[in-house]
Backbone bond lengths (Angstrom), bond angles and torsions (degrees), N, CA, C in turn:
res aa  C-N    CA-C-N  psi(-1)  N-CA   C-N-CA  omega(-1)  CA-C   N-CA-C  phi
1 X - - - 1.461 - - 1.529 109.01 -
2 X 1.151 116.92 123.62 1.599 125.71 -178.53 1.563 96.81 -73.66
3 X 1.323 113.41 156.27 1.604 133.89 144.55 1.625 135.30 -10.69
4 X 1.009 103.62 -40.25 1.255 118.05 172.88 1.479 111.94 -100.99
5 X 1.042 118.50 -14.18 1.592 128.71 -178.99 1.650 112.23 -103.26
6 X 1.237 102.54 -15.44 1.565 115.97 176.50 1.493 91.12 -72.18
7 X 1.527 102.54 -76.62 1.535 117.49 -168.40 1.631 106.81 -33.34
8 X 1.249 95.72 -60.88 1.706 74.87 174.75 1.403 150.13 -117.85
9 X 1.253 92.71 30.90 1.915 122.37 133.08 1.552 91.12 -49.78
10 X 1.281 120.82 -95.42 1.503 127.94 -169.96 1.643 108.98 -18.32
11 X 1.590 116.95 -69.68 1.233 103.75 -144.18 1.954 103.80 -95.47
12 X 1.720 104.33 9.67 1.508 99.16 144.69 1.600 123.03 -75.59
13 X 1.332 94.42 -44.67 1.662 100.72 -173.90 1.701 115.67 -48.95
14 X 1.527 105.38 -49.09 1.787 102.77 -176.15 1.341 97.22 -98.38
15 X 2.015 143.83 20.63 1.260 103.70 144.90 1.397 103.06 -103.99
16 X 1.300 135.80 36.32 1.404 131.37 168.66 1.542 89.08 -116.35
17 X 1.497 135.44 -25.01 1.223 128.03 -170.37 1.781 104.83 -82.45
18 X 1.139 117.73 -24.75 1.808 132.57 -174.74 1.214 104.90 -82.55
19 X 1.279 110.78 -59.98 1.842 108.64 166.71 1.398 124.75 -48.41
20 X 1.360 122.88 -57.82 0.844 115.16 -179.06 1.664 118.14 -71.10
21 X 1.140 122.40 -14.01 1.984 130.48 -177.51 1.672 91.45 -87.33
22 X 1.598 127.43 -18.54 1.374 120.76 -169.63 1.686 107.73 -83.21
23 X 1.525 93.18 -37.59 1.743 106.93 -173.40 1.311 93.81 -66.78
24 X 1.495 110.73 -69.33 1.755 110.31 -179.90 1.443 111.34 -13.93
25 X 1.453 121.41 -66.58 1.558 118.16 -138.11 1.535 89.53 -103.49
26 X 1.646 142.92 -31.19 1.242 159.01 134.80 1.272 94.29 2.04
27 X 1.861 126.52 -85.92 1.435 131.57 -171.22 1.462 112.99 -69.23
28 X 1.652 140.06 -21.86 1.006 125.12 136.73 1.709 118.33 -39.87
29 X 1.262 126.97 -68.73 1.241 114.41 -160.04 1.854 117.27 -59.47
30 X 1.321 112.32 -24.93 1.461 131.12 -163.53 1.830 103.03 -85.51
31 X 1.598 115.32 -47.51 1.494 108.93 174.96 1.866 99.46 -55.26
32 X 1.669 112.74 -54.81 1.178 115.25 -166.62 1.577 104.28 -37.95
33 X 1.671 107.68 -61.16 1.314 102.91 -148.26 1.805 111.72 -76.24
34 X 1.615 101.16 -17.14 1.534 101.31 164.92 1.754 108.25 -101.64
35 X 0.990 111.24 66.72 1.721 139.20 -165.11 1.717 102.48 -153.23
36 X 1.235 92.11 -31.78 1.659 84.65 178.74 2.003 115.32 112.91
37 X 1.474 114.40 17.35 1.369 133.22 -157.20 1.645 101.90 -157.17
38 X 1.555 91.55 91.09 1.739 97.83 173.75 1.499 111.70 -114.46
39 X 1.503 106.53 67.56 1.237 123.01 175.30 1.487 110.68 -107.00
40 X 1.079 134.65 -7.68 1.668 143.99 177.04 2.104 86.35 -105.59
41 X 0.928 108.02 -52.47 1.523 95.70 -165.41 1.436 132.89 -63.55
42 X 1.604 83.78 -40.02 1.828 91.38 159.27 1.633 131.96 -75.17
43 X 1.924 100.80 4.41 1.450 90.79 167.64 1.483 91.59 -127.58
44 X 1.573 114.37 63.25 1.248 117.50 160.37 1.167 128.24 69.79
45 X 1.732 135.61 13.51 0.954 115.29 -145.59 1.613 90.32 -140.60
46 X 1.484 114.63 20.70 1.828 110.34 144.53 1.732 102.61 -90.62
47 X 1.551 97.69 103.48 1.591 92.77 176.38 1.969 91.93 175.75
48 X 1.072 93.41 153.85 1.631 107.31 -170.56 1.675 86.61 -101.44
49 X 1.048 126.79 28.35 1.540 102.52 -178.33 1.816 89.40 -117.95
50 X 1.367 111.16 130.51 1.507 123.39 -175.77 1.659 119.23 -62.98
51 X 1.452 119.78 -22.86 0.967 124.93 169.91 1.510 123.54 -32.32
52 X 1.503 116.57 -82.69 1.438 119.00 167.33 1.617 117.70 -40.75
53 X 0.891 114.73 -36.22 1.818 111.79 175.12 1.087 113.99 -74.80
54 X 1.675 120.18 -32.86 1.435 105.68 172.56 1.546 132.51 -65.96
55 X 1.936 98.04 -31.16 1.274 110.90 -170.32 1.398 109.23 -76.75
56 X 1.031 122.86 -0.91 1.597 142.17 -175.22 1.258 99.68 -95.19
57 X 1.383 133.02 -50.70 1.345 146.40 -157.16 0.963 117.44 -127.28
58 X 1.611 140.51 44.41 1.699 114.73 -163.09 1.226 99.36 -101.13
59 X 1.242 137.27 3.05 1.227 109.12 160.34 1.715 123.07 -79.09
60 X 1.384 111.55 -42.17 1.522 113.87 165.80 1.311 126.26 -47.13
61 X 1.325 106.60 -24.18 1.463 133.60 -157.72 1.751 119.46 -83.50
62 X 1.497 88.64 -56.06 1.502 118.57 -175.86 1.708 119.20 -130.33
63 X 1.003 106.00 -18.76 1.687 95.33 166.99 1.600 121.83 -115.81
64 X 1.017 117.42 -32.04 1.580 118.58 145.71 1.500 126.03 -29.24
65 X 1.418 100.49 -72.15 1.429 124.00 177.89 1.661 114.79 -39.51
66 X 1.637 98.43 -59.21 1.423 114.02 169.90 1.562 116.18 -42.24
67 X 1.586 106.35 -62.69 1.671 127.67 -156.64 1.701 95.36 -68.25
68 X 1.239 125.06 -55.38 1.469 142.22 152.24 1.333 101.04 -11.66
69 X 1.254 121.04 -104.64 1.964 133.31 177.31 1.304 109.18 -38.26
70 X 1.355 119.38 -33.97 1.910 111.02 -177.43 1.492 90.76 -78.60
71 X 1.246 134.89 -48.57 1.798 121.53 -149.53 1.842 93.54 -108.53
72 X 1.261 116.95 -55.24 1.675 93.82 167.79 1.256 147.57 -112.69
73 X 1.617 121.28 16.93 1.326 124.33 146.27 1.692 75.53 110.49
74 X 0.946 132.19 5.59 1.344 103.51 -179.16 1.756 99.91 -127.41
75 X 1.590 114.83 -149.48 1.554 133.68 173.14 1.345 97.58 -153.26
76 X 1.819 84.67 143.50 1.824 109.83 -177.79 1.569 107.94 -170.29
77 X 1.034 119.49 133.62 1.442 135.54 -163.97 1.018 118.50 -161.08
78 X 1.599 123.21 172.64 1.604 117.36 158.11 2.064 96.52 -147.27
79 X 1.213 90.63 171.98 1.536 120.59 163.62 1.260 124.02 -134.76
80 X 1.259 104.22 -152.43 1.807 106.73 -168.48 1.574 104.36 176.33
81 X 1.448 83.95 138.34 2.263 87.93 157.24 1.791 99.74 -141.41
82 X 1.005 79.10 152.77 2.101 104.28 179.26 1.347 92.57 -60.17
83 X 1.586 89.52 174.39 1.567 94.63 -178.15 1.783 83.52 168.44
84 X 1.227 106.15 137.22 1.526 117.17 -167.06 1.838 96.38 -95.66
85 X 1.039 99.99 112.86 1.987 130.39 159.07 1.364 102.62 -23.85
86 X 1.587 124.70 -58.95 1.051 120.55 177.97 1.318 126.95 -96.97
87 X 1.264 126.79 16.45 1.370 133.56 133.38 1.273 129.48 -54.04
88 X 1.488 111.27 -57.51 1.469 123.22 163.79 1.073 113.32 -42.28
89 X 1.575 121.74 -57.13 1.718 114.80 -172.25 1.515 110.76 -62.58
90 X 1.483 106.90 -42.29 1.640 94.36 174.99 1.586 126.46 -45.32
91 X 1.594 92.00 -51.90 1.717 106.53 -173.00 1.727 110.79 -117.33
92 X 1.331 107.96 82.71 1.677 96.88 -172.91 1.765 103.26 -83.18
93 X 1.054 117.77 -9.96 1.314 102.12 -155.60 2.049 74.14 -94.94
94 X 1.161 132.03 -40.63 1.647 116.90 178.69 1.967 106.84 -68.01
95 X 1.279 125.95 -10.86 1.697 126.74 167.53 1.290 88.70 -81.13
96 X 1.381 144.15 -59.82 1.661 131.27 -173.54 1.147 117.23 -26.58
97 X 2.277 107.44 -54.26 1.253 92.68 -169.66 1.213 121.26 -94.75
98 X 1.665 122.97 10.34 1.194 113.95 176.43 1.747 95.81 -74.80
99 X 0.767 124.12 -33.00 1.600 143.95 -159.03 2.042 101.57 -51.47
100 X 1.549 80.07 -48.59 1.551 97.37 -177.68 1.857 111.39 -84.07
101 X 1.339 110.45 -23.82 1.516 109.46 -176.44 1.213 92.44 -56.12
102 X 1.877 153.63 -42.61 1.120 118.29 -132.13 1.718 89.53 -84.05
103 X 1.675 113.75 -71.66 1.223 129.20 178.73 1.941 108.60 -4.61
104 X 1.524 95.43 -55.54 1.472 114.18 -166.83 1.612 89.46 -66.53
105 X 0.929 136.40 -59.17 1.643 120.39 -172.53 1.180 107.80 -51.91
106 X 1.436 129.31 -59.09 1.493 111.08 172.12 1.193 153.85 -49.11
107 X 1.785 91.25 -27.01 1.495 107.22 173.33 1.987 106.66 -67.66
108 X 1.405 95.82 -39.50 1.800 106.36 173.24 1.638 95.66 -54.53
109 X 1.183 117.62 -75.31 1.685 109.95 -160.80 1.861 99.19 -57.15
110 X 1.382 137.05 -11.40 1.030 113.97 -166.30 1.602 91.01 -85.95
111 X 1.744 136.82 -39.18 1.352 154.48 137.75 1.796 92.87 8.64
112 X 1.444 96.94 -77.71 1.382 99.22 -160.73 1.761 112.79 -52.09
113 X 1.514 99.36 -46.26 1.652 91.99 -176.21 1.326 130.70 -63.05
114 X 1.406 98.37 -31.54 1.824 116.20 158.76 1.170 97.69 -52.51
115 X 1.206 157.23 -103.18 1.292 151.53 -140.49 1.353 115.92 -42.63
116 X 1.605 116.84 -40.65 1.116 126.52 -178.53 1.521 104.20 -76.73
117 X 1.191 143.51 -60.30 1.497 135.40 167.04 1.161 119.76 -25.75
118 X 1.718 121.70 -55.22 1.406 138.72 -171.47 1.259 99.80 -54.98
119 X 1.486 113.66 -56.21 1.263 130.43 -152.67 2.060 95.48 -63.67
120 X 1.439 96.20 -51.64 1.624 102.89 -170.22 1.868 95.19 -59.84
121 X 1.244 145.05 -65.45 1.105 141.01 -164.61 1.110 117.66 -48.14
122 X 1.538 108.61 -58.54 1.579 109.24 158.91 1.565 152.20 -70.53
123 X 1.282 98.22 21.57 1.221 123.06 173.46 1.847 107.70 -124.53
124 X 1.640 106.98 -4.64 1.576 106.14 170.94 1.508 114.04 71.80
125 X 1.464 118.36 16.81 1.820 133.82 154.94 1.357 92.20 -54.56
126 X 1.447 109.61 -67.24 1.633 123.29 -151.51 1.588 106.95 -96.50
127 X 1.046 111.68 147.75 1.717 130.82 162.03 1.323 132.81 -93.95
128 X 1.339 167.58 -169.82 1.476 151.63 140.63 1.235 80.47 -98.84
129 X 1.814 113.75 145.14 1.278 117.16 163.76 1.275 120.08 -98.66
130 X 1.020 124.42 162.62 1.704 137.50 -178.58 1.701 97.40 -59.80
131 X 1.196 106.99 -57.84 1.639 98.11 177.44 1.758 118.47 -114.28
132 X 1.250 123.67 110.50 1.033 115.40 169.16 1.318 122.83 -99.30
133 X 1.912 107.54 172.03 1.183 113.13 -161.04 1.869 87.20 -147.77
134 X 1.648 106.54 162.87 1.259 105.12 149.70 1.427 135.28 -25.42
135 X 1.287 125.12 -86.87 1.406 122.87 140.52 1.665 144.05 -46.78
136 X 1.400 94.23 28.35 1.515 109.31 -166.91 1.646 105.52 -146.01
137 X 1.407 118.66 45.90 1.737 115.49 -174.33 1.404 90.91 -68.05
138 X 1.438 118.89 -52.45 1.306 123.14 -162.44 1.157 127.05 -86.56
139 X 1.551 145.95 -157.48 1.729 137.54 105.62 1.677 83.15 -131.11
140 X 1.546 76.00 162.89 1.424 106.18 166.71 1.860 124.77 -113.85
141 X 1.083 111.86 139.06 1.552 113.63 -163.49 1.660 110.55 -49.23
142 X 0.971 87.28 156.39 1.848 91.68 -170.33 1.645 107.24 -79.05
143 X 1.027 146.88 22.09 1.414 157.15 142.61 1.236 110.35 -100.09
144 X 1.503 137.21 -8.79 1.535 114.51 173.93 1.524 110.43 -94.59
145 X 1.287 105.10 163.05 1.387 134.69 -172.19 1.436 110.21 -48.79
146 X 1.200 113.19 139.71 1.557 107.26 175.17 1.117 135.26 -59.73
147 X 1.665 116.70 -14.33 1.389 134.75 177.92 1.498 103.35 -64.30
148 X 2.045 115.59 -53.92 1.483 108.58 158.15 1.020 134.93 -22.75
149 X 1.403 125.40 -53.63 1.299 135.76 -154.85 1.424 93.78 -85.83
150 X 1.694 113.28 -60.35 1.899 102.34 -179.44 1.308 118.04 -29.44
151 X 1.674 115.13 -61.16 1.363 145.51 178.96 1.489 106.95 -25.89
152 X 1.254 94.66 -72.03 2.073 102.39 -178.13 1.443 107.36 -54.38
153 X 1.752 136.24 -50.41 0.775 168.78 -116.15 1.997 82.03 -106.43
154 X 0.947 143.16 -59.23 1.264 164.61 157.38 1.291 128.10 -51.14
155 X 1.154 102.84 -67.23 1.647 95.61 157.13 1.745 124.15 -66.66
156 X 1.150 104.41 2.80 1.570 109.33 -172.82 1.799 99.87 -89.35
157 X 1.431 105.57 -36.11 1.405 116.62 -170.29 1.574 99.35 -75.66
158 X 1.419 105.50 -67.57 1.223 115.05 176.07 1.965 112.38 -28.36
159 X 1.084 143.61 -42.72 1.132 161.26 175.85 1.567 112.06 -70.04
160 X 1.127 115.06 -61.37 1.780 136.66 162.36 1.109 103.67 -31.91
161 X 1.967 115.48 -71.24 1.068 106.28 -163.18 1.563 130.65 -83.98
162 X 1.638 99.15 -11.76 1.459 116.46 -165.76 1.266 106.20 -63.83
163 X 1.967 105.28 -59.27 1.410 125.45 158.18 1.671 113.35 -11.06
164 X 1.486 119.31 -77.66 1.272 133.73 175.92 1.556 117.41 -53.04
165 X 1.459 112.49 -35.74 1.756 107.98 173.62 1.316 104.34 -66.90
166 X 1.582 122.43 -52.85 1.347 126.69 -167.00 2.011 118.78 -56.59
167 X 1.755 82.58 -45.07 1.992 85.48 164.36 1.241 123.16 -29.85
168 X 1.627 100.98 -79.35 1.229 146.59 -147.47 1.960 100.32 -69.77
169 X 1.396 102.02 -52.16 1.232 84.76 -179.65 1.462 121.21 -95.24
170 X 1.460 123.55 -1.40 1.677 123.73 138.66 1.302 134.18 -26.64
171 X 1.723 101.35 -42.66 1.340 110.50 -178.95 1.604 126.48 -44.50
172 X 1.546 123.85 109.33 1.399 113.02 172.42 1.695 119.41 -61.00
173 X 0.934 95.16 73.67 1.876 95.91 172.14 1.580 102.84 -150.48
174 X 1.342 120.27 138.51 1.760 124.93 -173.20 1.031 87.54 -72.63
175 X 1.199 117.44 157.41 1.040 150.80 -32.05 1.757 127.69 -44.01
176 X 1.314 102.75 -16.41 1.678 115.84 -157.96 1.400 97.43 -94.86
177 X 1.426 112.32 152.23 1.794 135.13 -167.06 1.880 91.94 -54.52
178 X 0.849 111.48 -44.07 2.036 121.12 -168.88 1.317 98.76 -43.44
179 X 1.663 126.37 -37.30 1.308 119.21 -163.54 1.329 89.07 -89.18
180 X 1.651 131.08 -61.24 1.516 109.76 -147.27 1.135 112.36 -62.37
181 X 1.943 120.89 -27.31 1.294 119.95 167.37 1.664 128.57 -45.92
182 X 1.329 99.35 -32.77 1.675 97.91 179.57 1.627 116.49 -77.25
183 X 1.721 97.63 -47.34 1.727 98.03 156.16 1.044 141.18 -39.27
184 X 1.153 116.69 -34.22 1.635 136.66 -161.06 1.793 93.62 -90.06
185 X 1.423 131.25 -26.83 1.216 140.28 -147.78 1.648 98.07 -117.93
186 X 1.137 112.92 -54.97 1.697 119.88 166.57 1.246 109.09 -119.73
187 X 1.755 91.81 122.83 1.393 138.53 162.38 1.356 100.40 -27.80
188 X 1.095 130.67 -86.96 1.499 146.11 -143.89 1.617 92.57 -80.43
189 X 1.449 140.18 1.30 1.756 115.50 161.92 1.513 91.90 -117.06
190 X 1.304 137.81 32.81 1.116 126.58 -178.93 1.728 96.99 -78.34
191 X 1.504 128.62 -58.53 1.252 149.85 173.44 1.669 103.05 -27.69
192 X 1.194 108.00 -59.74 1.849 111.27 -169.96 1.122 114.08 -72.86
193 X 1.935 100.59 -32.27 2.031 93.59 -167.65 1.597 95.90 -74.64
194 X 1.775 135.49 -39.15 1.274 124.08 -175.77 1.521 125.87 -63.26
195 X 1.908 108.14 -8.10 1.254 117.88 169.01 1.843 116.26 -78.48
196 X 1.576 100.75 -39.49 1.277 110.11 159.17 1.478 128.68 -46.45
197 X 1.064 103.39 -54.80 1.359 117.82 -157.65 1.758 101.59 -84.32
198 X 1.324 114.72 -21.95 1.505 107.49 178.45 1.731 103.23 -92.49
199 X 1.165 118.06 -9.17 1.630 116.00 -170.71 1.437 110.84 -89.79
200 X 0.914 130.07 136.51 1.584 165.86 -163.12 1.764 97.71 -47.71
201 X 1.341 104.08 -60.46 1.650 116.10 153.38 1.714 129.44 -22.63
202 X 1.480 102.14 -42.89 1.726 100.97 -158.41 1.467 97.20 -63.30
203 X 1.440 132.98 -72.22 1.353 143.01 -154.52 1.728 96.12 -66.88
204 X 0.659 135.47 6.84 2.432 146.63 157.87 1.638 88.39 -88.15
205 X 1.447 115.76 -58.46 2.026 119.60 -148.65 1.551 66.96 -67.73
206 X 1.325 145.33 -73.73 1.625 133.54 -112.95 1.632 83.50 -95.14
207 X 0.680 155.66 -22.00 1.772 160.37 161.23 1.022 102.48 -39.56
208 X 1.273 114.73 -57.23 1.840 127.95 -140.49 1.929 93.49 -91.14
209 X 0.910 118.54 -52.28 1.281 140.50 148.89 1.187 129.51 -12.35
210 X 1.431 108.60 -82.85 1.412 125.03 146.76 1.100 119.36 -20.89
211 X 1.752 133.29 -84.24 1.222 129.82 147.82 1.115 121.45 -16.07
212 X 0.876 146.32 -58.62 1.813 138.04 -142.32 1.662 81.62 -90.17
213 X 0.938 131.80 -45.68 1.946 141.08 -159.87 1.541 93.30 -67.38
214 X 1.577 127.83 -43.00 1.423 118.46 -156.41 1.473 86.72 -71.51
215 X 1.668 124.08 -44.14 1.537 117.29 -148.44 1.771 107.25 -91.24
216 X 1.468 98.19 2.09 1.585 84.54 -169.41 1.621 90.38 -131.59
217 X 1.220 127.89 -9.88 1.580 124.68 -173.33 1.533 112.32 -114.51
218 X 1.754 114.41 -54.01 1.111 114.00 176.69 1.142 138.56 -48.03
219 X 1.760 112.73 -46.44 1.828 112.01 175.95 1.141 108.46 -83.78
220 X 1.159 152.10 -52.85 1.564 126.38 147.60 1.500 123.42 9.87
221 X 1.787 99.18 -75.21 1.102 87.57 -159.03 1.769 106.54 -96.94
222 X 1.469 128.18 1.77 1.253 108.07 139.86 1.758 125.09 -69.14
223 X 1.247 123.43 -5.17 1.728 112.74 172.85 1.030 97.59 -68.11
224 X 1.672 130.62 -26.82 1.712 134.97 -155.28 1.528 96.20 -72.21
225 X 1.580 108.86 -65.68 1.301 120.35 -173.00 1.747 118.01 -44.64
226 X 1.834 105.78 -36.63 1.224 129.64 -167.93 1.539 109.03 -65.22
227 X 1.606 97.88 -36.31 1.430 116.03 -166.61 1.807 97.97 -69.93
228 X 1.360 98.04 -49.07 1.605 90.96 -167.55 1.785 122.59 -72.04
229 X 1.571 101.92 -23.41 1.438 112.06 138.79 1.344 154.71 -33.51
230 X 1.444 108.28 -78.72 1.619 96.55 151.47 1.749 102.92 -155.85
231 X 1.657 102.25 45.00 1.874 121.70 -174.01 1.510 100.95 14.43
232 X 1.942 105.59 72.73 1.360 122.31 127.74 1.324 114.07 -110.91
233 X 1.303 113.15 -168.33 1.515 113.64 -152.40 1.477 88.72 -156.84
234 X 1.387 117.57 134.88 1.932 125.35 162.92 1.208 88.23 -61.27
235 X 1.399 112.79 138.64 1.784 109.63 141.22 1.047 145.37 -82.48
């Protein structure tokens, strides 16, 4: 891939990777703050505009993301919104579901890109290609417009990556949304996950985690998604 073709590999990958980390942490802050906890809202951060999440996060945001795509071909990051401790204790089962809004938006935006793929194949825009890739669910016929090709090219990521936010942050292990959701839901791990989650340990456990989930959960379960698409499979 030449220079100019890198670049924009890159600057599809982190504005489908920004949008989608904005919605994520966006629908966290918005259940919270109509939950009864306007501690994400008053520092700006019910809003689809990436700004406030970055300035909160730029390293998850913007140098991760970067260091990620230069050394392994892919994108991975995180963000965050506040949320008052003692809100949660009052109302754990309303912190659950902010807990669960983010995951759940992604799994929705991953919804959306499926539709749009399906939609392109079965209407004969799109092709299955002989070799796919992350950014490669589709191709598009060699006479359509380049906007086609972006299009597939985008929604392919969009899907890839949503897939992977939605996993990853399911996972019951602290640092990740999976645990506070289970806390928030049963009484009796509320005690361990806030021991977790305050110890020096959690953000190493949710790393380590992470990893092991992309190589043994994720391609699986994008072949699953792939399958119901047009049953190809990444290799």
């Amino acid at each position: 891939m030449d220079d100019a073709g890198a670049i924009a590999s890159f600057a599809l990958w982190y504005g489908a990777f920004l949008f989608s980390l904005t919605c994520h942490e966006a629908a966290h802050a918005f259940v919270a703050w109509r939950g009864g906890d306007d501690t994400a809202y008053r520092s700006g951060q019910v809003t689809l505009n990436p700004i406030p999440h970055v300035m909160r996060e730029p390293v998850g945001t913007v140098l991760l993301p970067l260091f990620s795509f230069v050394f392994a071909g892919g994108m991975i990051g995180w963000a965050s919104a506040p949320y008052d401790p003692r809100w949660e204790d009052r109302h754990p089962r309303r912190a659950a579901l902010m807990s669960a809004a983010g995951p759940a938006t992604n799994l929705l935006l991953a919804a959306v890109a499926f539709a749009v793929l399906y939609a392109g194949l079965s209407s004969g825009a799109w092709t299955v290609p002989p070799v796919q890739g992350l950014d490669r669910l589709v191709e598009a016929r060699e006479q359509a417009a380049a906007w086609v090709h972006w299009v597939g090219h985008l929604a392919s990521v969009f899907l890839s990556l949503n897939v992977l936010l939605a996993l990853l942050n399911a996972l019951p292990c602290p640092p990740l949304d999976g645990a506070a959701v289970l806390a928030g839901l049963v009484p009796a791990l509320r005690h361990p996950y806030r021991a977790l989650r305050g110890s020096t340990i959690a953000p190493l456990a949710g790393l380590v985690v992470a990893v092991l989930a992309v190589r043994t959960l994720y391609y699986p379960l994008l072949q699953l998604v792939l399958g119901w698409l047009h049953g190809g499979v990444i290799g």
